[in-house]
TORSE-274278 format. One line per field, with one value per atom (N, C-alpha, C): residue number from 0; x, y, z; atom name. Coordinates in pm, 1 decimal, decimal comma. Layout:
<nodes>
k = (NUM / ...)
u = (X / ...)
v = (Y / ...)
w = (Z / ...)
a = (CA / ...)
</nodes>
This chain:
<nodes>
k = (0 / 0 / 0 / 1 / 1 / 1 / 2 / 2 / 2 / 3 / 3 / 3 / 4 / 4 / 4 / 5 / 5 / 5 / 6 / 6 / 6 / 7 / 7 / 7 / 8 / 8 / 8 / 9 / 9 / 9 / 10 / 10 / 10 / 11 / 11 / 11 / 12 / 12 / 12 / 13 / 13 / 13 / 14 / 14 / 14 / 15 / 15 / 15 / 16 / 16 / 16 / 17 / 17 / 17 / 18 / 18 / 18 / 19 / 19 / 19 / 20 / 20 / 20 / 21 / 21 / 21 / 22 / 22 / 22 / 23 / 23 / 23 / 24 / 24 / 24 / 25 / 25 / 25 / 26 / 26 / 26 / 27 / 27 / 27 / 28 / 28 / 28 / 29 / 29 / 29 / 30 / 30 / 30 / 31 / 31 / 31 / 32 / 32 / 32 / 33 / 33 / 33 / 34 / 34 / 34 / 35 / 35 / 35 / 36 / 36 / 36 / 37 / 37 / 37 / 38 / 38 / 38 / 39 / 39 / 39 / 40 / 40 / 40 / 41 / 41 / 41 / 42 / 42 / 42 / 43 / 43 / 43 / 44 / 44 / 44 / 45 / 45 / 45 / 46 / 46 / 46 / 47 / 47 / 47 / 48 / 48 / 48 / 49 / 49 / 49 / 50 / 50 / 50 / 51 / 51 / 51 / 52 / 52 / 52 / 53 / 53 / 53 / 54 / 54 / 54 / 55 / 55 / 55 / 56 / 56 / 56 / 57 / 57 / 57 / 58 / 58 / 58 / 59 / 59 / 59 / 60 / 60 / 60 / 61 / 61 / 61 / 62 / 62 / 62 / 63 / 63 / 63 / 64 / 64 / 64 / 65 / 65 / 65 / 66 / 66 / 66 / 67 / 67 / 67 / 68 / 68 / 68 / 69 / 69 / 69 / 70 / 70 / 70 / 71 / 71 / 71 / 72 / 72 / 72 / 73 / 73 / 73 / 74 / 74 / 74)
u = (12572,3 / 12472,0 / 12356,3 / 12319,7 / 12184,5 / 12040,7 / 11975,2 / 11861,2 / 11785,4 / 11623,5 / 11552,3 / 11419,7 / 11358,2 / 11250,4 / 11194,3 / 11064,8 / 10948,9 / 10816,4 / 10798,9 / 10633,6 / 10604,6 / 10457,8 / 10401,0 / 10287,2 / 10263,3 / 10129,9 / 10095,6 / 9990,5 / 9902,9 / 9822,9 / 9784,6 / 9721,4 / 9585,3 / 9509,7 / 9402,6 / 9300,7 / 9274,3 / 9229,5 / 9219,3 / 9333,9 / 9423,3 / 9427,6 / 9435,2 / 9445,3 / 9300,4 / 9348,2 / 9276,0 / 9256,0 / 9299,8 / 9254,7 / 9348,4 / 9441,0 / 9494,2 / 9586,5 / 9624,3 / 9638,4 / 9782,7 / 9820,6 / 9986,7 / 10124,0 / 10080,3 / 10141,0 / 10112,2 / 10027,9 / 10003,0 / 10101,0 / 10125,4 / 10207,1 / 10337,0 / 10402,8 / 10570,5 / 10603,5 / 10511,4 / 10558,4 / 10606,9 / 10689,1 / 10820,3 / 10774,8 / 10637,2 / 10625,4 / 10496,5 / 10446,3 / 10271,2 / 10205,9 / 10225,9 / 10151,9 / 10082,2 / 10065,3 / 10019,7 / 9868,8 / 9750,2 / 9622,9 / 9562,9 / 9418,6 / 9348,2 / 9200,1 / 9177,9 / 9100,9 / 8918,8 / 8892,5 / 8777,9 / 8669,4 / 8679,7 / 8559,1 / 8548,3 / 8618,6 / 8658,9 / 8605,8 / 8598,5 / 8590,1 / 8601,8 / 8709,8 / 8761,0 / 8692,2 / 8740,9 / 8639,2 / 8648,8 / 8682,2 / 8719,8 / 8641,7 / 8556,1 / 8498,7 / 8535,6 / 8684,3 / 8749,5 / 8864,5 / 8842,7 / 8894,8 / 9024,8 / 9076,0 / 9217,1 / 9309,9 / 9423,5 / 9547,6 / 9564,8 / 9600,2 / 9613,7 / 9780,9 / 9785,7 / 9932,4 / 9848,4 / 9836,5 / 9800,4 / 9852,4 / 9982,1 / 10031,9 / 10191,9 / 10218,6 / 10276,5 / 10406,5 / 10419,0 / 10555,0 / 10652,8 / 10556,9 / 10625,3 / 10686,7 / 10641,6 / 10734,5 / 10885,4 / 10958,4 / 11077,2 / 11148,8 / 11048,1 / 11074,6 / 11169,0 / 11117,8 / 11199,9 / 11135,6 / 11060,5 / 10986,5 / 10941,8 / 10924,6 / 10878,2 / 10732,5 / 10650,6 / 10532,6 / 10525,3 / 10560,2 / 10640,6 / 10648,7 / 10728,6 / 10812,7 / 10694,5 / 10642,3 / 10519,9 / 10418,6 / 10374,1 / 10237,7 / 10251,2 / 10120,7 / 10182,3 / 10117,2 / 10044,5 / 10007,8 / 10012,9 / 10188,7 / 10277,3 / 10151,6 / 10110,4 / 9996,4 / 10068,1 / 10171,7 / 10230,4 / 10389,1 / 10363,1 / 10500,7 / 10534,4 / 10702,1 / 10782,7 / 10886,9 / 10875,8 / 10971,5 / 11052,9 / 11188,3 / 11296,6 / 11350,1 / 11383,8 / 11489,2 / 11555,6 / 11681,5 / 11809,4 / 11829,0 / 11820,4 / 11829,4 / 11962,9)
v = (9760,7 / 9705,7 / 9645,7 / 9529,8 / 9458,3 / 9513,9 / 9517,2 / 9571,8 / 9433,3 / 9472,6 / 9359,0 / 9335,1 / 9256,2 / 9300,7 / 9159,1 / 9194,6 / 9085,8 / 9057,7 / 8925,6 / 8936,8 / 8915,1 / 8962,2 / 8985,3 / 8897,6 / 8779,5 / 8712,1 / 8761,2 / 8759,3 / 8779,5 / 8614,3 / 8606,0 / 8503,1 / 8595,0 / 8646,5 / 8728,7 / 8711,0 / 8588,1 / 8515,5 / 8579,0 / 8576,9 / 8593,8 / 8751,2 / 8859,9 / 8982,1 / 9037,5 / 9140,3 / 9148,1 / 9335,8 / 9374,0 / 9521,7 / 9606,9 / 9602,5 / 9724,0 / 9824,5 / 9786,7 / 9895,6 / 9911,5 / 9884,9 / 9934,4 / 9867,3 / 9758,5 / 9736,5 / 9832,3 / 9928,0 / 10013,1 / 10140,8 / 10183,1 / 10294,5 / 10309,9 / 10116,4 / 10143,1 / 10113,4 / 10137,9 / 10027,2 / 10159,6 / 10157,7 / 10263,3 / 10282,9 / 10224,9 / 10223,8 / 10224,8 / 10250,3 / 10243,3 / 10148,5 / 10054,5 / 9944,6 / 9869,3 / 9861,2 / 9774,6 / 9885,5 / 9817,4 / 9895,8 / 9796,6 / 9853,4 / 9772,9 / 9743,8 / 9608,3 / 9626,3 / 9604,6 / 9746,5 / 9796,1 / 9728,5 / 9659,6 / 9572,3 / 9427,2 / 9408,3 / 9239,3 / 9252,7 / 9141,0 / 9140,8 / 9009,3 / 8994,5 / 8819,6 / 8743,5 / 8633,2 / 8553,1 / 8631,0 / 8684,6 / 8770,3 / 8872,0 / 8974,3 / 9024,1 / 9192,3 / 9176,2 / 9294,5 / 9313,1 / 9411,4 / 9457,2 / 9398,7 / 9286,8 / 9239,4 / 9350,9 / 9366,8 / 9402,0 / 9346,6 / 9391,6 / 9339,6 / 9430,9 / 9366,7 / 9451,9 / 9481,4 / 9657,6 / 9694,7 / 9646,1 / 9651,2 / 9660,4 / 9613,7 / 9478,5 / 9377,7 / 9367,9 / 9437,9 / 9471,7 / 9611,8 / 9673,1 / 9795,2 / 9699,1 / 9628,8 / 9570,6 / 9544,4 / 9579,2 / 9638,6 / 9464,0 / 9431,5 / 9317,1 / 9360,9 / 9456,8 / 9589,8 / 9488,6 / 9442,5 / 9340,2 / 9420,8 / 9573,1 / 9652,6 / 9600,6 / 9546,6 / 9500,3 / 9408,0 / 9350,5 / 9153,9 / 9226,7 / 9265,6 / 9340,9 / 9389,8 / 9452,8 / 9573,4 / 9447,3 / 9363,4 / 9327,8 / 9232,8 / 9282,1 / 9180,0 / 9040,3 / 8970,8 / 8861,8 / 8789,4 / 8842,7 / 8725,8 / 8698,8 / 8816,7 / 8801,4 / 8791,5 / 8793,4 / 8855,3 / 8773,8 / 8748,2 / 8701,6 / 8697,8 / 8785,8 / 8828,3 / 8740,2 / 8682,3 / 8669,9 / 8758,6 / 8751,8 / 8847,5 / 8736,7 / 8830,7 / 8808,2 / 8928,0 / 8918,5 / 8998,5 / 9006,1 / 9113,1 / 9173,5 / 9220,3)
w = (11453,6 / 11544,3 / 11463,6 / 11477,6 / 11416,7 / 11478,5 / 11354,8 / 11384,8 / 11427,2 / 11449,9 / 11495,7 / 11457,9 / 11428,7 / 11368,2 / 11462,8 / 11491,2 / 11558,4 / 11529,6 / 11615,4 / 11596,1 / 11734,9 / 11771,2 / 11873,9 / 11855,8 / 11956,5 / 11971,6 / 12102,3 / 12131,3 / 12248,4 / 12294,4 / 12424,6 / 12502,8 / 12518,2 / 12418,7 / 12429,5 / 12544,6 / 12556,0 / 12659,4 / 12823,3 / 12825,9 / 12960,7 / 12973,0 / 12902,0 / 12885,4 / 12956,0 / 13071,3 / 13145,5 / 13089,7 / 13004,2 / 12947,9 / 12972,3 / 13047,7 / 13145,0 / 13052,0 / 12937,8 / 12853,5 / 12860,3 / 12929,1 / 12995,7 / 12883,2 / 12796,4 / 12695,6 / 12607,1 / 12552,0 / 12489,8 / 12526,8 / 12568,6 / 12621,0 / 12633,8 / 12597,5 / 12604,5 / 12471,4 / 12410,3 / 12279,4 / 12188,8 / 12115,4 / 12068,3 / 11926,5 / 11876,3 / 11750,0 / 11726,8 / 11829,3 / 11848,2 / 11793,1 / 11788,1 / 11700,7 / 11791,4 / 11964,3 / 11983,6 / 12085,8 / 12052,9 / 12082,9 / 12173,9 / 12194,0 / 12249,0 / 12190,4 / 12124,8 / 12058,1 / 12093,4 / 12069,2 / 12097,9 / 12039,6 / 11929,4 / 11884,9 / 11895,3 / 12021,6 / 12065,8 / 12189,8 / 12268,3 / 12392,6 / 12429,6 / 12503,9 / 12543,6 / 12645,4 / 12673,1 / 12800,6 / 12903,3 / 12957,2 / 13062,5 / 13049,6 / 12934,3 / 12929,0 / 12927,5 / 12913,6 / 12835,5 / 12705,3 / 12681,2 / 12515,1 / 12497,6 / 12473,7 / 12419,8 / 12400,9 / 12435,4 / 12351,2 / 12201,5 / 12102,1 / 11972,4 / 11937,6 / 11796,7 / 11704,1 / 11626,4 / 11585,8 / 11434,7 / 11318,6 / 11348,1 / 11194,0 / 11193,0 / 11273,4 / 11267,5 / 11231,4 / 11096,9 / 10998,1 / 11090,1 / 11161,1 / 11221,6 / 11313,5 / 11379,9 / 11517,2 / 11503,9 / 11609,3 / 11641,2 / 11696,8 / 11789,4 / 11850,9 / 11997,5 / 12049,1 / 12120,5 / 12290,9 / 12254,4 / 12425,7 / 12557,0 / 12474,5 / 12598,5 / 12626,6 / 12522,5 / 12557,0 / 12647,6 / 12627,2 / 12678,4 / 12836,2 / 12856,7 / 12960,6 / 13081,7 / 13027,1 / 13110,0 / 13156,0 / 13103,0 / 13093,9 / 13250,5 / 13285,8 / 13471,2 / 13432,0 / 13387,3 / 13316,4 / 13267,7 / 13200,1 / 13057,8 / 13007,8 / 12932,9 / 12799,7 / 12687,9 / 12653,3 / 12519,8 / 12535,9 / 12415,9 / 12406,0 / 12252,3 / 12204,2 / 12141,9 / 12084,2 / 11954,6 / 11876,7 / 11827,1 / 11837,7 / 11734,0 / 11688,6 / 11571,1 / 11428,6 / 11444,9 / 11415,4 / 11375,7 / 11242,0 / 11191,6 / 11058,4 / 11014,6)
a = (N / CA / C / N / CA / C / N / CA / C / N / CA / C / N / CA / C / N / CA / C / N / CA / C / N / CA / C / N / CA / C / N / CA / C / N / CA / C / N / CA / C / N / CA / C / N / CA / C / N / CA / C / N / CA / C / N / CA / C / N / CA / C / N / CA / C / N / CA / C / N / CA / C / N / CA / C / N / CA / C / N / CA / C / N / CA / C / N / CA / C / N / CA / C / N / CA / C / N / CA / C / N / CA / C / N / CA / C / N / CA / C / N / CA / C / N / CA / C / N / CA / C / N / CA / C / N / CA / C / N / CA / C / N / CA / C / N / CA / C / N / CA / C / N / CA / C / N / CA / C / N / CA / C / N / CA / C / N / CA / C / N / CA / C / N / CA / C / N / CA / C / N / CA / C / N / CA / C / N / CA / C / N / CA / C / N / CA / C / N / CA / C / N / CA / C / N / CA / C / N / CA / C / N / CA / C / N / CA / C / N / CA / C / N / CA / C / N / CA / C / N / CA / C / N / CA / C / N / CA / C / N / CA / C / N / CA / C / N / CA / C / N / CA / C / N / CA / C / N / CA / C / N / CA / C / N / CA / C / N / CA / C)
</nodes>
């Protein structure tokens, strides 16, 4: 079975805070970042640490907004 590895951009913009991409993500990498604050006037979703991503699209998946959107590569 091929593994997968991704990257995660965000529409920071558009991200209305709700956190709920934070909670499915299988590798904890994706937060909410507390020292930002977007036009909207809440804390962005961000990726910590980018290289962990799975490319797994539970983020992608959850978010009611299509804030986020997931590249995979097959490894």
């Amino acid at each position: 079975m091929a593994k997968t590895k991704g990257r995660v951009t965000f529409d920071e913009d558009r991200c209305k805070g709700c956190a709920l991409c934070t909670r499915v993500c299988p590798v904890q990498i994706v937060v909410m970042d507390i020292k930002r604050i977007n036009s909207k006037g809440y804390h962005p979703a961000t990726v910590m640490d980018i290289g962990k991503c799975i490319g797994c699209v539970n983020c992608a998946a959850m978010c009611p907004d299509i804030v986020i959107r997931v590249e995979q590569e097959f490894i």
